[in-house]
C-alpha positions as semicolon CSV with decimal commas, in nm:
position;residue;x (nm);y (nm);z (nm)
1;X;-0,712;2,905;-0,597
2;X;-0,676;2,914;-0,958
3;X;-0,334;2,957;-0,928
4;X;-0,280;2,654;-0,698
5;X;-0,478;2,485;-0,978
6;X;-0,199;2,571;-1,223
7;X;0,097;2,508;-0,990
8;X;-0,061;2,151;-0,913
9;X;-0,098;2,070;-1,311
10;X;0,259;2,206;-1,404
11;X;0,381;1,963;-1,174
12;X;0,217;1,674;-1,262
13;X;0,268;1,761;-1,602
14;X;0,664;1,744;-1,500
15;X;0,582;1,401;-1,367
16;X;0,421;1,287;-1,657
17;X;0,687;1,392;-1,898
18;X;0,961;1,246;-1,771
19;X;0,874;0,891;-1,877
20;X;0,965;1,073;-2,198
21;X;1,314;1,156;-2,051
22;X;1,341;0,832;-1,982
23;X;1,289;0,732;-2,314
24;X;1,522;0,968;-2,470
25;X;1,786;0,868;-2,231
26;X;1,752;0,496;-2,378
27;X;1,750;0,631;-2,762
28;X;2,019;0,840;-2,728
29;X;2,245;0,673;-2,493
30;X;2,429;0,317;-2,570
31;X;2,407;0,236;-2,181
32;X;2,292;0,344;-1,839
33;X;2,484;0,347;-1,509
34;X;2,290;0,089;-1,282
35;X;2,430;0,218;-0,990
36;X;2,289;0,575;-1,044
37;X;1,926;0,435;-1,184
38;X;1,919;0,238;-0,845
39;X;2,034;0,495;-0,580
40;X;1,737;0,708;-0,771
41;X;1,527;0,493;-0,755
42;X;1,531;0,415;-0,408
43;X;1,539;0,780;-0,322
44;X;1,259;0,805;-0,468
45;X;1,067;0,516;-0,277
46;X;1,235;0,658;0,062
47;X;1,057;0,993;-0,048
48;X;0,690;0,848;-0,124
49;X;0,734;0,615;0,195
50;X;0,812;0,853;0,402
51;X;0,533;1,134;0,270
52;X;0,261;0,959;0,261
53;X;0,304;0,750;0,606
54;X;0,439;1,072;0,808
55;X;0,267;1,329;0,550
56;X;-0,019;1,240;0,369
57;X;-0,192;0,988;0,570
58;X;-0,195;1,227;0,878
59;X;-0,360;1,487;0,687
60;X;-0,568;1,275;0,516
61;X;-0,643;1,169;0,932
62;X;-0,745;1,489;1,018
63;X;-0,985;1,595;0,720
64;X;-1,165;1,310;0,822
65;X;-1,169;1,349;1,182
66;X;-1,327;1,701;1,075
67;X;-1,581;1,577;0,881
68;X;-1,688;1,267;1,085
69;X;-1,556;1,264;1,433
70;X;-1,224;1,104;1,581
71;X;-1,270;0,767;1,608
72;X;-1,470;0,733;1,270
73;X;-1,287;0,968;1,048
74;X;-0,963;0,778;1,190
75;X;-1,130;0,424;1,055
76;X;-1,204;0,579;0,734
77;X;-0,844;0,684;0,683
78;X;-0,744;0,306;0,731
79;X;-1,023;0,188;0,521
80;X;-0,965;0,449;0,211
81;X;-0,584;0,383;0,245
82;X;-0,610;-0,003;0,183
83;X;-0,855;0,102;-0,108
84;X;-0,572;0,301;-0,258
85;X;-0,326;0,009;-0,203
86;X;-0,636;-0,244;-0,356
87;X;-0,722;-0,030;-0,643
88;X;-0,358;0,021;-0,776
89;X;-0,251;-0,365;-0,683
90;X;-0,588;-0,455;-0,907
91;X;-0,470;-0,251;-1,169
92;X;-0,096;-0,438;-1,145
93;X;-0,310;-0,789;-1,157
94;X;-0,537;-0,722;-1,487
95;X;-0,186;-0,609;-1,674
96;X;-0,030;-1,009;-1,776
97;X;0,344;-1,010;-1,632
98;X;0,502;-0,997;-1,979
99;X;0,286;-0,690;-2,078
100;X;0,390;-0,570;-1,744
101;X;0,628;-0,234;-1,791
102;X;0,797;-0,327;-1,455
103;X;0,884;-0,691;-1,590
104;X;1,006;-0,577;-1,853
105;X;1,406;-0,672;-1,895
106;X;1,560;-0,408;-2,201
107;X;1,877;-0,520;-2,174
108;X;1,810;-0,877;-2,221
109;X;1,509;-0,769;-2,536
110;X;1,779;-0,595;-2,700
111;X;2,057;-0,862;-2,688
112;X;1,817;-1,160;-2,753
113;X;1,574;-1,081;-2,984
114;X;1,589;-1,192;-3,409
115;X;1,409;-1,070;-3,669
116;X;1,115;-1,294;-3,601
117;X;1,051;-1,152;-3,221
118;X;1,028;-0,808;-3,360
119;X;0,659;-0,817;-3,409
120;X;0,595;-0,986;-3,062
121;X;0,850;-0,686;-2,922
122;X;0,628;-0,399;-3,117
123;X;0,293;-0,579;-2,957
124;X;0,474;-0,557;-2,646
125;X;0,615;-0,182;-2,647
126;X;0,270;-0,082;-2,695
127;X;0,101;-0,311;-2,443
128;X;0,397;-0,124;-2,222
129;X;0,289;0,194;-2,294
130;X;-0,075;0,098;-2,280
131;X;-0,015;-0,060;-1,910
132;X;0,205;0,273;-1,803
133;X;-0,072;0,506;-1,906
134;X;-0,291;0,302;-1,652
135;X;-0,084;0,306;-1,388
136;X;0,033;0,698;-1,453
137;X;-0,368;0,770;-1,412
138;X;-0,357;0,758;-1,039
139;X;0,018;0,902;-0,938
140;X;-0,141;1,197;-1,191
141;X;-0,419;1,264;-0,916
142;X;-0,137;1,191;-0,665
143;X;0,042;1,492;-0,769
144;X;-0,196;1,667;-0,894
145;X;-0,359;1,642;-0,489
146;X;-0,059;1,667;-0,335
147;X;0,062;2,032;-0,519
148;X;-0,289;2,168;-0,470
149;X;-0,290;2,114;-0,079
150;X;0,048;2,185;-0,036
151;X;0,313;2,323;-0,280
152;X;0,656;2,205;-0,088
153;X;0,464;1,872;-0,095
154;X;0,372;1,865;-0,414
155;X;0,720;1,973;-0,550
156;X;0,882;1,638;-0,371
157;X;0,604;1,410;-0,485
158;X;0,639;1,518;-0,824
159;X;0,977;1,478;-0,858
160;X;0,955;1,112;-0,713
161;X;0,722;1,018;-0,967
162;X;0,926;1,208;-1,239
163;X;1,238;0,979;-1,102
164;X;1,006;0,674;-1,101
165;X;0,858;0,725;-1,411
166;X;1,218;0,706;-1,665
167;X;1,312;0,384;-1,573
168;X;0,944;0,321;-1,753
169;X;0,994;0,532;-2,057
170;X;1,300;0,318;-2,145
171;X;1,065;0,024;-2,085
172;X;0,831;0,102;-2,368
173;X;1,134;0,311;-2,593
174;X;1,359;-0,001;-2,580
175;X;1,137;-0,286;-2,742
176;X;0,940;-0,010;-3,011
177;X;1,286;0,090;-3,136
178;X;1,476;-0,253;-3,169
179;X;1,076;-0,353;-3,314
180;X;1,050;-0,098;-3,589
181;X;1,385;0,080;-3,617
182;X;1,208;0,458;-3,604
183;X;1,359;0,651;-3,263
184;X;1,065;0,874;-3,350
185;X;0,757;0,621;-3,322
186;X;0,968;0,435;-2,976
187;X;0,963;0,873;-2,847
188;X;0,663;0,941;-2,916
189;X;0,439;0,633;-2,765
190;X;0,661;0,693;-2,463
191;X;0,616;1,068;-2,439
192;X;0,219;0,981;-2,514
193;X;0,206;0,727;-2,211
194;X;0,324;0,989;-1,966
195;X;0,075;1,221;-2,043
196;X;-0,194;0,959;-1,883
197;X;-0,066;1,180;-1,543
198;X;-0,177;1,525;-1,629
199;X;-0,504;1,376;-1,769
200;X;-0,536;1,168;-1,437
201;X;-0,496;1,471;-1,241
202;X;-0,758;1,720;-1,496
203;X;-1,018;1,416;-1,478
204;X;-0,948;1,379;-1,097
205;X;-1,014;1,772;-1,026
206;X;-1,322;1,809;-1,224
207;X;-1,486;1,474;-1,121
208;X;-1,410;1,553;-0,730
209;X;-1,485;1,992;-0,751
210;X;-1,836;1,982;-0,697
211;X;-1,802;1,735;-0,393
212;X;-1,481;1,929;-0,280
213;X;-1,488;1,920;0,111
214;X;-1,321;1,755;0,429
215;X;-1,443;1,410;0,371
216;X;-1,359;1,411;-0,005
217;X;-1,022;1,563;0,067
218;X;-0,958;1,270;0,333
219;X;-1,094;1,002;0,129
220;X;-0,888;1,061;-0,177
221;X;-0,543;1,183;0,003
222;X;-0,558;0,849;0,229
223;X;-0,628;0,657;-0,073
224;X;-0,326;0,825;-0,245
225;X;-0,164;0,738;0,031
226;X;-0,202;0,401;-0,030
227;X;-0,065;0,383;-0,372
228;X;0,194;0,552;-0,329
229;X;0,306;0,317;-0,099
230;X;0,222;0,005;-0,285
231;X;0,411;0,161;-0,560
232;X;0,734;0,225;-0,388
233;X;0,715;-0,155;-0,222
234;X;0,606;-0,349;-0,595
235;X;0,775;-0,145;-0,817
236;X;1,041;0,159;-0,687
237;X;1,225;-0,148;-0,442
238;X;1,244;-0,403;-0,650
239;X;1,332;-0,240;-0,967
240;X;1,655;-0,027;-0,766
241;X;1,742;-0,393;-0,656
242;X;1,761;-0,565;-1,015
243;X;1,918;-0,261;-1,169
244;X;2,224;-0,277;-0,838
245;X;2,322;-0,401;-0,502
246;X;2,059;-0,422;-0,179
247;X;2,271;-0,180;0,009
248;X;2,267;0,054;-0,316
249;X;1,884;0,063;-0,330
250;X;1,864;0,094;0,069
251;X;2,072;0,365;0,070
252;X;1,856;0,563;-0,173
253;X;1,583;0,527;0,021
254;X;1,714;0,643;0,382
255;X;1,877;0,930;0,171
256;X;1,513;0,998;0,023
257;X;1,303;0,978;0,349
258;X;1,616;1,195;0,522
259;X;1,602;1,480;0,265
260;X;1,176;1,453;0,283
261;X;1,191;1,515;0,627
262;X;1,432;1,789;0,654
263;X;1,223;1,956;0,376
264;X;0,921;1,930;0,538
265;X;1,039;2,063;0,852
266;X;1,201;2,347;0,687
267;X;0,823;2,454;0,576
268;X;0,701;2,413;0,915
């Protein structure tokens, strides 16, 4: 067990840093191939799509059937996955659009800000990194969840965050740096914002250890369900689709939920 407790928090730890990547990528490079951030980016939604519908909500299914009978534990599994999709859709809703990390337009900051808008950029790099943390929080216990039940899982999940998660370190990197001018400070409050994942997932574990059982384990992995979902349909889509063409981001995503199930059936 404690070394499934380790594997789980390397992962998510993996997850977490790449909105640092993502950063780096946007400091370091002058620009980004679109095509390539959107054919990740829907690979990455086809991945989370297709684990937590075929995956993770079926497990999460029968914990709860376990724990409180058929017919109840399958309600449950309904009710806590809407709660996941709820919770994570709330937390979208109390973050104002232009604070928003997945409203955020770089391209256009960069090209049309002056030298007045550079305070309102810094205020909005950090209200980015701020709103990233918040949303990292939950695809931390995601991972964390997922790697602890099952490592093959938890290996894709984690690297569908990690994919998700650059496109938002250049969302907080890109207003800091043109704000302030330091590469350093734009690094650093991205690299700082990722780390709300592995905290997510520590918090998570020892909140939920005492009350670890069937029911808790259903509860919480149908509820992850949930977000994950909600996160590939309001954020992973989208994004792939203003970053490149439909067929682009639709292509990504069969080619994600393709390579998910062929890995999953190879650890049958």
């Amino acid at each position: 067990m404690p070394e499934n407790i380790l594997f789980a928090f390397l992962l998510t730890l993996f997850a977490g840093l790449s909105t640092g990547v993502g950063s780096l990528i946007g400091l370091l490079s002058k620009q980004v191939n679109p095509k390539v951030l959107t054919i990740s980016l829907g690979f990455s939604a086809g991945v989370m799509l297709y684990v937590s519908m075929i995956e993770i909500f079926v497990k999460a299914k029968d914990s709860l059937s376990v724990a409180l009978g058929s017919k109840a534990g399958y309600a449950c599994t309904v009710i806590a996955f809407f709660a996941g999709i709820f919770v994570i859709a709330l937390i979208d809703r109390l973050v104002p659009a232009y604070e928003n990390p997945h409203e955020v337009n770089t391209e256009k900051i960069i090209e049309e800000a002056s030298e007045k808008e550079r305070a309102k950029l810094l205020r909005m790099g950090l209200f980015s990194a701020l709103a990233i943390a918040i949303h990292n929080f939950p695809e931390g216990l995601a991972t964390f969840m997922s790697g602890l039940s099952n490592p093959a899982l938890g290996i894709s999940i984690a690297v569908a965050i990690a994919i998700h998660n650059i496109p938002e370190g250049l969302a907080v990197s890109a207003p800091i740096y043109f704000a302030t001018k330091s590469r350093k400070k734009a690094f650093v409050l991205s690299f700082l914002s990722g780390l709300a994942e592995p905290v997510g997932a520590i918090i998570g574990f020892f909140l939920l250890r005492s009350l670890f059982n069937d029911l808790t384990f259903g509860l919480v992995f149908a509820s992850v369900a949930g977000i994950m979902v909600y996160i590939s349909l309001d954020e992973l889509l989208p994004t792939a689709e203003e970053y490149g063409e439909h067929h682009l981001a639709i292509g990504g995503l069969v080619g994600g939920m393709l390579v998910m199930a062929v890995s999953l059936l190879l650890f049958l």
